[in-house]
C-alpha positions in Angstrom: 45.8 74.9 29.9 49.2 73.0 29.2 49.6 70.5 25.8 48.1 67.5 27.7 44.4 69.3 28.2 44.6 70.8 24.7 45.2 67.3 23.7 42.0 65.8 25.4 39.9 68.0 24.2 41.1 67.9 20.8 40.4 64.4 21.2 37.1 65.1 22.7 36.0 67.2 20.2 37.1 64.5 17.2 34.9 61.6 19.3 31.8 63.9 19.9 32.1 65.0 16.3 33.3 61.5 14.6 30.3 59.9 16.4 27.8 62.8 15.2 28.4 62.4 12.5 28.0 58.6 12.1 24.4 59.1 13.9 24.1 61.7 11.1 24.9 59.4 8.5 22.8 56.6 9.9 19.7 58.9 9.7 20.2 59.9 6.5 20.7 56.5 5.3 17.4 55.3 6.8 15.5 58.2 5.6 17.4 57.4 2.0 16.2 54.0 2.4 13.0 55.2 3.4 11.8 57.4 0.8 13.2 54.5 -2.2 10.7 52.0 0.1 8.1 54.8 -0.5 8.6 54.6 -4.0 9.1 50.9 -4.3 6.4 50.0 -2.1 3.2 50.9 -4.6 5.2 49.3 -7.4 5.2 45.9 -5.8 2.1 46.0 -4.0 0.4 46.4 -7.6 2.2 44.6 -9.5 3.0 41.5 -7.2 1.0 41.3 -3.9 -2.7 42.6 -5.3 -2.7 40.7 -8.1 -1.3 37.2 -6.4 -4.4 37.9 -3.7 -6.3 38.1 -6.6 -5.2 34.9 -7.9 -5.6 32.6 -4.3 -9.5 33.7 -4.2 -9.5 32.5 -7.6 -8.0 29.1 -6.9 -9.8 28.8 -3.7 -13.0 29.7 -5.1 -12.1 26.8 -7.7 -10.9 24.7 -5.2 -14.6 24.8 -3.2 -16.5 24.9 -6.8 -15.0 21.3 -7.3 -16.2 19.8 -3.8 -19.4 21.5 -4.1 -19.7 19.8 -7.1 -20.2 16.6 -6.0 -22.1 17.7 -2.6 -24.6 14.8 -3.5 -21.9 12.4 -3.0 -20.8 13.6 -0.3 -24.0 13.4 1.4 -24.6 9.5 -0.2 -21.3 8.4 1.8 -21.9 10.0 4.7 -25.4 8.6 4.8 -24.0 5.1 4.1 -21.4 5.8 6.8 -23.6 5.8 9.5 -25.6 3.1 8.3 -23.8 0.6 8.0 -20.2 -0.9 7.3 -17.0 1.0 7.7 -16.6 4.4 9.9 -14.2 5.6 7.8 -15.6 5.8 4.5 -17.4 9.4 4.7 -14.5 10.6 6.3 -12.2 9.0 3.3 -14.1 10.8 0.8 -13.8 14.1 1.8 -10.4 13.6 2.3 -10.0 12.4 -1.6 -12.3 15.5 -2.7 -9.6 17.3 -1.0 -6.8 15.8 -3.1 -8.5 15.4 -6.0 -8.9 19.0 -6.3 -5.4 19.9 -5.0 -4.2 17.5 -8.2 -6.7 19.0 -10.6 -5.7 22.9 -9.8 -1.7 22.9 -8.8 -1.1 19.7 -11.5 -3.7 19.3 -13.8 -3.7 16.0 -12.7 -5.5 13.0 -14.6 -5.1 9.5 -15.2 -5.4 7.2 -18.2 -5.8 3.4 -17.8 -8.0 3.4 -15.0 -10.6 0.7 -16.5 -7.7 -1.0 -16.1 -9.3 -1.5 -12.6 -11.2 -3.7 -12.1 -14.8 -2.5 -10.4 -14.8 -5.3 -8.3 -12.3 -8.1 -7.5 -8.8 -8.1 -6.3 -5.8 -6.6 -8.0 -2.3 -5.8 -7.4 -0.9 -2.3 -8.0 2.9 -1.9 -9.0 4.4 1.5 -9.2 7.2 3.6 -9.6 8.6 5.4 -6.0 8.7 9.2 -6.3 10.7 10.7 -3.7 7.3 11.5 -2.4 4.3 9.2 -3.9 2.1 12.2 -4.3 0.5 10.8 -7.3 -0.6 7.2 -5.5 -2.0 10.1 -3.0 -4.5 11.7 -6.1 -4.5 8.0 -7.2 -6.2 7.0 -4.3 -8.6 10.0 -4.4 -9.6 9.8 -7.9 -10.1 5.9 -7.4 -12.8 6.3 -4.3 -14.7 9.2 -5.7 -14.9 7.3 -9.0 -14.7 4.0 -8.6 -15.8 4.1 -4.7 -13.5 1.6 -4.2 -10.0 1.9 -1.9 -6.2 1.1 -2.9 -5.1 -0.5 -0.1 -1.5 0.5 0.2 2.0 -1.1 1.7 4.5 1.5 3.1 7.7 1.9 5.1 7.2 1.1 9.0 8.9 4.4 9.6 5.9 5.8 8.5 4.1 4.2 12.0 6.8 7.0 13.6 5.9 10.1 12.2 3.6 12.2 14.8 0.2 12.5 14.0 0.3 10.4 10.9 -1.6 7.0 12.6 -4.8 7.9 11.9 -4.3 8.5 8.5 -2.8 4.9 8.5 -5.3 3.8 9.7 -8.7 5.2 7.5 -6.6 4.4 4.4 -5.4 0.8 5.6 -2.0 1.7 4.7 0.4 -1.4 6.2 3.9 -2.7 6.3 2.6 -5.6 5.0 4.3 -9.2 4.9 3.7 -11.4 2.1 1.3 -13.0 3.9 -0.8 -10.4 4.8 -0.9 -8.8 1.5 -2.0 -12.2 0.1 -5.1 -11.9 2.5 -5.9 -8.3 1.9 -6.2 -9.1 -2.4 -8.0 -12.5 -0.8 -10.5 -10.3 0.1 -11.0 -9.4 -3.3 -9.7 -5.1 -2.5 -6.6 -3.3 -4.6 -3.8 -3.6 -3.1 -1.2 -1.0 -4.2 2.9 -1.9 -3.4 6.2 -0.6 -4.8 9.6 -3.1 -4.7 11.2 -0.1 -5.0 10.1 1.3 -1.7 12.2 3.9 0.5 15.1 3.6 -1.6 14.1 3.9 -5.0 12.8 7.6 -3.7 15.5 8.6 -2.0 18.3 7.5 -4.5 16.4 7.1 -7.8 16.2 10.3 -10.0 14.9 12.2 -12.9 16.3 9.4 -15.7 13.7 7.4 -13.2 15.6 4.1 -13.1 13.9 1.1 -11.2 15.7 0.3 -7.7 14.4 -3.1 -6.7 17.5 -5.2 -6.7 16.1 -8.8 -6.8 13.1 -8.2 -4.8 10.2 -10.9 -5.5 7.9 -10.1 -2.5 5.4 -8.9 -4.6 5.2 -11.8 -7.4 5.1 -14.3 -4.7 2.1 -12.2 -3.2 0.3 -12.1 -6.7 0.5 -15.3 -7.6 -0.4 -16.3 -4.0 -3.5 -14.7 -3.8 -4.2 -15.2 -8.1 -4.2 -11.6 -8.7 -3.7 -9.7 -11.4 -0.6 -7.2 -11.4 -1.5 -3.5 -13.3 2.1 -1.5 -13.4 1.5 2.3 -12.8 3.9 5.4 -13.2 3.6 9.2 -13.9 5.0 11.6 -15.8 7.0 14.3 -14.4 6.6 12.9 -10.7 10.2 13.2 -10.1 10.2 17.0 -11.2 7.0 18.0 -8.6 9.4 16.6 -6.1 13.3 15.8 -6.1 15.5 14.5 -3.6 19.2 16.7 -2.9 21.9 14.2 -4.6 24.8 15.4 -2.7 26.7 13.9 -0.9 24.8 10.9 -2.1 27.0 8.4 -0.7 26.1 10.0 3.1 22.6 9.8 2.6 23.4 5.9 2.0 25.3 5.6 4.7 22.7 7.2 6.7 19.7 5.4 5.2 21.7 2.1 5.7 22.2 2.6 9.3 18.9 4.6 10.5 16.6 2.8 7.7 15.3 6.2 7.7 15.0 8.8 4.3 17.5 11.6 5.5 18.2 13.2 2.0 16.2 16.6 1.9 13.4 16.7 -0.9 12.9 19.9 -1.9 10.2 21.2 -4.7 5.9 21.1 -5.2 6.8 22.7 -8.7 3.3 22.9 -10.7 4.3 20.5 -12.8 1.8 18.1 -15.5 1.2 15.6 -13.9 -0.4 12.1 -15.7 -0.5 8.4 -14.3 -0.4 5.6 -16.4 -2.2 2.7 -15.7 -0.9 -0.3 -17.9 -2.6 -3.7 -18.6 -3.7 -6.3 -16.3 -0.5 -8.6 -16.1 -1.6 -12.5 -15.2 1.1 -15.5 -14.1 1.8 -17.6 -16.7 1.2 -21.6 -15.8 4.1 -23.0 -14.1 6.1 -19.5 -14.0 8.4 -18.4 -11.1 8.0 -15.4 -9.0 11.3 -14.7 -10.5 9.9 -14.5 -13.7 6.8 -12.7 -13.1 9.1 -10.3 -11.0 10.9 -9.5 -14.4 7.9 -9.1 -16.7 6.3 -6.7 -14.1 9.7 -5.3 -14.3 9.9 -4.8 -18.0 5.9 -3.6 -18.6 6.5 -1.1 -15.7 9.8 0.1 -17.3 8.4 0.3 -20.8 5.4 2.5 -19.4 8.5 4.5 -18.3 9.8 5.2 -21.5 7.0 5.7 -23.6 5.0 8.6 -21.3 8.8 10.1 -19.5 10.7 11.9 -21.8 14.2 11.0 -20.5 16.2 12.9 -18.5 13.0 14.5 -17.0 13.5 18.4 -16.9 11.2 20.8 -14.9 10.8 23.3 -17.0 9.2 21.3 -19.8 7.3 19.6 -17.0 6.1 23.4 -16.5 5.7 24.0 -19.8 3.4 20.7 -19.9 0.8 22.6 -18.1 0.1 24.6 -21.1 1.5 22.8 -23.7 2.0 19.4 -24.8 3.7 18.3 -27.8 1.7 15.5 -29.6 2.9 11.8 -28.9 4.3 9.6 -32.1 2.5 6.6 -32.7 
């Protein structure tokens, strides 16, 4: 055997036993791994997994307690459904049983100011624009099953786009609305509900929950067309269920500018407290300008604001809110 064979072998031998003994290793590293997963395993499973099971069956069962609650009147607006009038209505309310029960358990939702309604006869809904208006969703809900009345609602046209999403349009008359149109939906003596904000005010507002409406008037022309009163609405802690990403905020703009479409992420469905406020009818002055109605809207909406948002909202006290509340100064 001359130097060059000893040398292959030598080399051989180092391969065959450099690569045994990386399979080696491997093994030993998954059996290592193995046996802490062994040992880790029941730790989590009772500590985390079981109990969180636990939990769900206890919110679900919660969930189908409050529906089954109100069975009977679920079985009056289904009765009245196929009697008469609109095909939508039975439909509608199980839809806001739904919601209403989704706001009661994951936000301990609840709303003050809703006499502030009126039980029949138009009115005109303006509200602030979370980045998503979850709480005109439970709104809506809370306002059928106990008022049995709808909130008509305005929204984006891009909303028309979104697969799937035209039928809900649809059973809860939600519109693009023109001035005119909005004039003879409060006509017709429903709620209308419409925020100047729109689109932009929930992608680029945030959680100090400044108003975005620029010099928007739309919806004082609309009031004081169709003689309606105007109740301003807002919630507490709506921006810290849901929040928009900030950065690069002047992309998003660009973006939004050009497409007319909400491209900043939203990221969130914290458990937050949530409460809306429903303020005071608000009715036009004789001889006063949309402008001017625009800016008292403007001012009750943003006084409702500061007295129920503690400013800069924070989630963790929005948390905390679930549990604990401290007591409001007169």
């Amino acid at each position: 055997m001359n130097c060059d064979d000893k040398a292959s072998l030598c080399s051989l031998v180092m391969n065959i036993t450099s690569a045994t003994s990386a399979f080696i290793g491997h093994q030993l590293d998954l059996l290592y791994l193995q046996w802490v997963w062994s040992l880790v395993y029941p730790a989590i499973l009772v500590v985390f997994i079981l109990p969180s099971m636990i939990l769900i069956l206890l919110y679900f069962s919660a969930f189908l307690l409050y529906i089954y609650q109100r069975r009977k009147n679920v079985y009056d607006v289904l009765h009245e459904t196929l009697e008469h009038r609109d095909p939508w209505a039975g439909g509608r309310y199980l839809i806001s049983l739904v919601w209403d029960a989704h706001g009661y358990i994951w936000h301990g939702y609840d709303v003050k100011g809703l006499e502030n309604l009126p039980d029949n006869g138009r009115c005109l809904i303006i509200y602030y624009h979370g980045a998503i208006p979850i709480d005109v969703y439970y709104l809506v809900a809370r306002t059928i099953i106990v008022k049995g009345r709808l909130i008509h609602c305005v929204g984006d046209r891009f909303l028309e786009k979104v697969p799937g999403w035209r039928v809900i349009l649809e059973a809860f008359d939600i519109t693009p609305g023109t001035v005119s149109s909005c004039i003879q939906t409060l006509s017709e003596d429903h709620i209308l509900s419409i925020s100047p904000g729109g689109v932009r005010e929930a992608q680029f507002s945030d959680h100090n929950y400044q108003l975005m409406w620029g010099k928007r008037t739309g919806f004082a022309k609309v009031a004081i067309g169709a003689n309606s009163p105007i109740v301003p609405m807002f919630s507490e802690n709506l921006r810290e269920a849901f929040r928009t990403v900030s950065w690069p905020q002047k992309l998003w703009i660009a973006l939004y500018e050009k497409l007319r479409f909400p491209c900043a992420p939203i990221y969130g469905g914290f458990p937050v407290k949530m409460r809306t406020h429903l303020g005071k009818p608000i009715y036009q002055k004789p001889g006063e300008t949309p402008e001017e109605l625009a800016e008292r809207v403007r001012e009750a909406l943003d006084k409702l604001i500061q007295e129920n948002q503690k400013l800069p909202g924070n989630i963790f006290r929005a948390l905390l809110a679930r549990v604990y509340e401290n007591p409001k100064r007169d």
